[in-house]
C-alpha positions in Angstrom: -31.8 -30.1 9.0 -34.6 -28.1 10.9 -34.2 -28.4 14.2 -37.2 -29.5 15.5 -38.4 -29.1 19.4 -40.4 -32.4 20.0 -42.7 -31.7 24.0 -44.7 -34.8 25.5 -48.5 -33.8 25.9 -50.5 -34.6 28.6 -52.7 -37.9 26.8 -56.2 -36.9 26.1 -59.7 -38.4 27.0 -59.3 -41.8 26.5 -62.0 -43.8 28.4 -63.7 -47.1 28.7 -66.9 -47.6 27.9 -69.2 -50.1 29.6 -72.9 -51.0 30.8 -74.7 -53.9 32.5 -77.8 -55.4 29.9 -79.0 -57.5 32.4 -81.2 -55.3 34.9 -78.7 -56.8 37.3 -78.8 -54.6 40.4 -75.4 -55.5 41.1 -72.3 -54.2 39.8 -70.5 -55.8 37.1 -67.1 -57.6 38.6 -64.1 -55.1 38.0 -60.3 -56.1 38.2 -58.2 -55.0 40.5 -55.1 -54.8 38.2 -54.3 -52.4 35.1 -57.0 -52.9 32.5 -55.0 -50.2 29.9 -51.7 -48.8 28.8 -52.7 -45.3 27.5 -49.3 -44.0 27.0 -45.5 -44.4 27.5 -42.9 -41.8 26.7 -39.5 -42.5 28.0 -37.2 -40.3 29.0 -33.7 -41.7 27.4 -32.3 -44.0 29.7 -30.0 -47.1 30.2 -32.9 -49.6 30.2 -34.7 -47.9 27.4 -35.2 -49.8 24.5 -34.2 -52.9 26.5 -36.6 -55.3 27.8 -37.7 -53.5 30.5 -38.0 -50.1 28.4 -40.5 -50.7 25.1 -44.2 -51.1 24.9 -44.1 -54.3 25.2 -42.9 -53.9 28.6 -45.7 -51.4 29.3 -48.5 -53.8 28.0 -46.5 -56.1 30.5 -48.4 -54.7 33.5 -51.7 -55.1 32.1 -53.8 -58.0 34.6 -51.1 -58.1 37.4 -47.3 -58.0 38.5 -46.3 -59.6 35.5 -43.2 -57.5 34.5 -41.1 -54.0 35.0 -41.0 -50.8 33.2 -38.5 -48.7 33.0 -39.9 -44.9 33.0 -35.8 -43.4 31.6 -34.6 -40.4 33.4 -36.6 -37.2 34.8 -40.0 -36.9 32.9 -39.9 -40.5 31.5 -44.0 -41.5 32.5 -46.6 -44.0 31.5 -50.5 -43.2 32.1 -52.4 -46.4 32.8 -56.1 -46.8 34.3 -58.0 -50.0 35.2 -61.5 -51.3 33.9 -63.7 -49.0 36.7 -62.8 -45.4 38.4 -61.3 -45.3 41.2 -63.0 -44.4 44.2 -61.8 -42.2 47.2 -62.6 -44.2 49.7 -61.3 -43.7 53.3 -57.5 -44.7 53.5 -55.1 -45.0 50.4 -57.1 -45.3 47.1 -54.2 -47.4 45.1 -51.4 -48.8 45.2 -48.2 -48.7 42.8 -45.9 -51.5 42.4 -42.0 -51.0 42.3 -38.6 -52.3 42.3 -37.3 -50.4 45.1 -35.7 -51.9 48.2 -33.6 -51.0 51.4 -30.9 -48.4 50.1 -32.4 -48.4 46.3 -35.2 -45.3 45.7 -36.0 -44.0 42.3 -38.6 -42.1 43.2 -41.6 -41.2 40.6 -44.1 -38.3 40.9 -47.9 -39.6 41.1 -50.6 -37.6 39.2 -54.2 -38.3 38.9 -56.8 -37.5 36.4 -60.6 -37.1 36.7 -61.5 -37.5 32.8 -57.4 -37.5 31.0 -57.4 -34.2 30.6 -57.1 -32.8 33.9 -54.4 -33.9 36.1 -53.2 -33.2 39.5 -50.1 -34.3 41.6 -50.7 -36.2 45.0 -48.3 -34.6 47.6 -45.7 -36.2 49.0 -43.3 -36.1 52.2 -40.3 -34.4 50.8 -42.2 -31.7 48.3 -40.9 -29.0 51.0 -37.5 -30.7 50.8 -34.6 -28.8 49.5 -34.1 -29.4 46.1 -37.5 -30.2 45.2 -38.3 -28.1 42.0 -42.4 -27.3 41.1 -41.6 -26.2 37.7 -38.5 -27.5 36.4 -38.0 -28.5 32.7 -35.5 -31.0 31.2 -34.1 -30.5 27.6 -32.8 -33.8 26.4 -30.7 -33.7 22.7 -30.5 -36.3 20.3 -27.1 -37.6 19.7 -25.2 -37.9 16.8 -26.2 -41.8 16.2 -28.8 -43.9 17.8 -27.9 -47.0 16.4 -26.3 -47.8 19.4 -25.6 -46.7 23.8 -24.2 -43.1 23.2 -24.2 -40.3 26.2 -27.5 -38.2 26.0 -26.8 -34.8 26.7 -29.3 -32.4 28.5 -30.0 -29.0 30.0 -32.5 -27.4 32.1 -34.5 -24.2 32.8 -32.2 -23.9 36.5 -28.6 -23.3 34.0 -27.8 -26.8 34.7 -26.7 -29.6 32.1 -25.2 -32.6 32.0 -25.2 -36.6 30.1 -27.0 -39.5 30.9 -23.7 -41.7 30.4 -23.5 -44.4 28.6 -22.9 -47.7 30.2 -22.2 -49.6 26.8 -20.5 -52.9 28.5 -23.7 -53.6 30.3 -26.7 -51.7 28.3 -25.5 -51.6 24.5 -28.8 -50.5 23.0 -29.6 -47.3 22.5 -30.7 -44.9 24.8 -32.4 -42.7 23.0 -36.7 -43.3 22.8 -37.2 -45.1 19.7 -40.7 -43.3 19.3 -38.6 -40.1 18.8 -35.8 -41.2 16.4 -36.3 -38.8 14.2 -36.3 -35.8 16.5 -33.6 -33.1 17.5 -35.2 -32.9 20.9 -37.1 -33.8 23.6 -38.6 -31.5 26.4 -40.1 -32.9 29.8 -41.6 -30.3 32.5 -42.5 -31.7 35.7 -41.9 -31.3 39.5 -38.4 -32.5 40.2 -37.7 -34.2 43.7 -34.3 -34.0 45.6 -31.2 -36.3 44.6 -31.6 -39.1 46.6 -28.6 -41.2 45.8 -25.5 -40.9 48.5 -22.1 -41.8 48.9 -22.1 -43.6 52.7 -18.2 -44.1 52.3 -18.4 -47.3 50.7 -21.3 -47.6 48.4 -24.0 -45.1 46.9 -27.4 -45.4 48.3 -30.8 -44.5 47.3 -32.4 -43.2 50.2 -36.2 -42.9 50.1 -37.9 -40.0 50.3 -40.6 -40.6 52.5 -44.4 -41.2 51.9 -45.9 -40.5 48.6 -44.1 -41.7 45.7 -43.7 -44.2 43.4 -40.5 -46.8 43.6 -39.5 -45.3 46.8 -38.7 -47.7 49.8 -40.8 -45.7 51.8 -42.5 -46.7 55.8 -45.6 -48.0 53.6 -44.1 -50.0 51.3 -44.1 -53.0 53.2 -47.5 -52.9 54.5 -50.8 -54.5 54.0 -53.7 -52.5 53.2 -57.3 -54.0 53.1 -56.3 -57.4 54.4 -55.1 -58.2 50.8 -51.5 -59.8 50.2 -50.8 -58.5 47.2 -50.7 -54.9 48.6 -47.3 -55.9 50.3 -44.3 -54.2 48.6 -45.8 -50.9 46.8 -46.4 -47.4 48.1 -50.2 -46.4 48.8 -51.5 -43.8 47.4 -54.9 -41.5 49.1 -56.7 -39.3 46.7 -57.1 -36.8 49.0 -53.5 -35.6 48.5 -54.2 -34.1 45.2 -53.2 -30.6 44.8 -53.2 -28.0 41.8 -50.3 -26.6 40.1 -50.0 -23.7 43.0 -49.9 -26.6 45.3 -53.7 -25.8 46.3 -55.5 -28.9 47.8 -58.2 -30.4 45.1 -61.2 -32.6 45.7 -61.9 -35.7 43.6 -64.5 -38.1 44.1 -63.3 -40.4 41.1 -59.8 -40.9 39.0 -59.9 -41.9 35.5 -56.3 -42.0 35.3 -53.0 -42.5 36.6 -49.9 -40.9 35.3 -46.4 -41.6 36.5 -42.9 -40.3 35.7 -39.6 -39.9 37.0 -39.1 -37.3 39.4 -35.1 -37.4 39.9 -32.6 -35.9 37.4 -29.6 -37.5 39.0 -26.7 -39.2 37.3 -24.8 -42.3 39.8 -21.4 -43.0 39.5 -20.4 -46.6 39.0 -22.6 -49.0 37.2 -25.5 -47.2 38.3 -26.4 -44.6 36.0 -29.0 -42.4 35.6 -32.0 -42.5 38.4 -34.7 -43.6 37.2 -38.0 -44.9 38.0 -39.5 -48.4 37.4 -43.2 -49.5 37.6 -43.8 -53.5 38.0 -48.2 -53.2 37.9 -50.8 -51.1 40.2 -53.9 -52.5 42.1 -57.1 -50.6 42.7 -58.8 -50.9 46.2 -62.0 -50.0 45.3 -62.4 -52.4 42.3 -66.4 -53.6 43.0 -67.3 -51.2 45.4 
């Protein structure tokens, strides 16, 4: 059988359309939650394929926090965007709902996109960190059935390799994406944030890793941005943080876009498994502005 190579692309220009017929000087009422699912392309993963790792789930965070997606291990993303562009406005632009809690960070990379088909990454507080890779790539092979939970084995462009494990008593399914059953391989290339699961001597924790990513217990998570409750419990995100690929700064008036992916290749022992990131819905603050 050829073996085929099988990269994610970046989505391309996928936009909404809209206009106001009514000479209304007013703008037309925008949402605040996700208005679109442009893409999801898990990484393989425990929860993938599960109820918290199809399309389904995806479409789930369309119109609020109505569910959880699982993104799979490093590279796994989504892309959504709501019914209006974001603005940058003065303070965090977004914000990104998660699972995380005290002691459970899986963080996720944040990139933003002024028309879907350029994107750049919003900085974050431990990009500088040791073990934070800007170019790493992520090799994941099929295994030999995907009928059912089987180890996924992987390498990457650093010599390193390993398994997601499989954790068949508790996530039976299969782990590998159904959108590529029929492929050898799948390839992921993205900027890779330090491990941050540890062993305190009686459990593992997830330590967060500070301001500027996505499922990450981080100082902002709890706050409340804009006087609006439902900006409790998700990490803000500011525009201005956007940078290049060489990590140069980059001005954006507007986002079209938001892509998220995992950010962590880290395997856990226990009934942990594989790090990865989950997104529960997103909230623009500058719907109607």
């Amino acid at each position: 059988m050829k073996n085929s190579v099988w990269i994610w692309a970046l989505p391309g220009l996928l936009g909404l359309a809209g206009c106001n017929k009514t000479n209304d000087p007013m703008p037309p009422e925008h949402s605040k939650w996700i208005a679109r699912i442009v893409s999801y392309t898990p990484a393989p993963g425990q929860f993938v394929n599960s109820e918290m790792g199809t399309r389904e789930a995806a479409e789930s965070l369309v119109g609020g926090k109505k569910g959880c997606l699982s993104l799979g291990g490093f590279g796994g993303a989504v892309v959504f965007e709501f019914d209006h562009e974001l603005k940058n406005i003065e303070g965090p632009d977004f914000v990104i709902f998660g699972n995380a809690f005290d002691g459970s960070s899986e963080p996720g990379v944040v990139e933003v996109s002024p028309d879907g088909e350029r994107w750049y990454r919003l900085r974050g507080a431990a990009d500088e960190a040791t073990g934070s890779v800007a170019d790493y790539e992520i090799t994941y092979f099929r295994p030999k059935q995907v009928a059912q939970a089987e180890e996924v084995a992987w390498t990457d462009n650093r010599g390193g390799s390993g398994t997601i494990e499989a954790l068949a008593t508790i996530h039976p399914q299969s782990y590998w994406p159904a959108a590529a059953q029929g492929e050898r391989t799948i390839v992921f290339r993205g900027f890779r944030l330090p491990d941050p699961a540890e062993w305190n001597g009686v459990k593992y924790v997830l330590r967060d890793l500070g301001e500027g990513y996505a499922d990450n217990w981080s100082p902002d998570y709890t706050t409340v941005v804009g006087g609006d409750p439902d900006t409790r419990y998700g990490n803000k995100f500011d525009i201005d943080r956007a940078v290049d690929e060489a990590g140069q700064r980059v001005e954006l008036r507007t986002v079209k876009q938001i892509r998220v992916y995992t950010a962590v290749n880290q395997q856990v022992g226990g009934t942990l498994g594989e790090v990865s990131t989950e997104i529960c819905g997103a909230l623009s603050l500058s719907a109607g502005r």
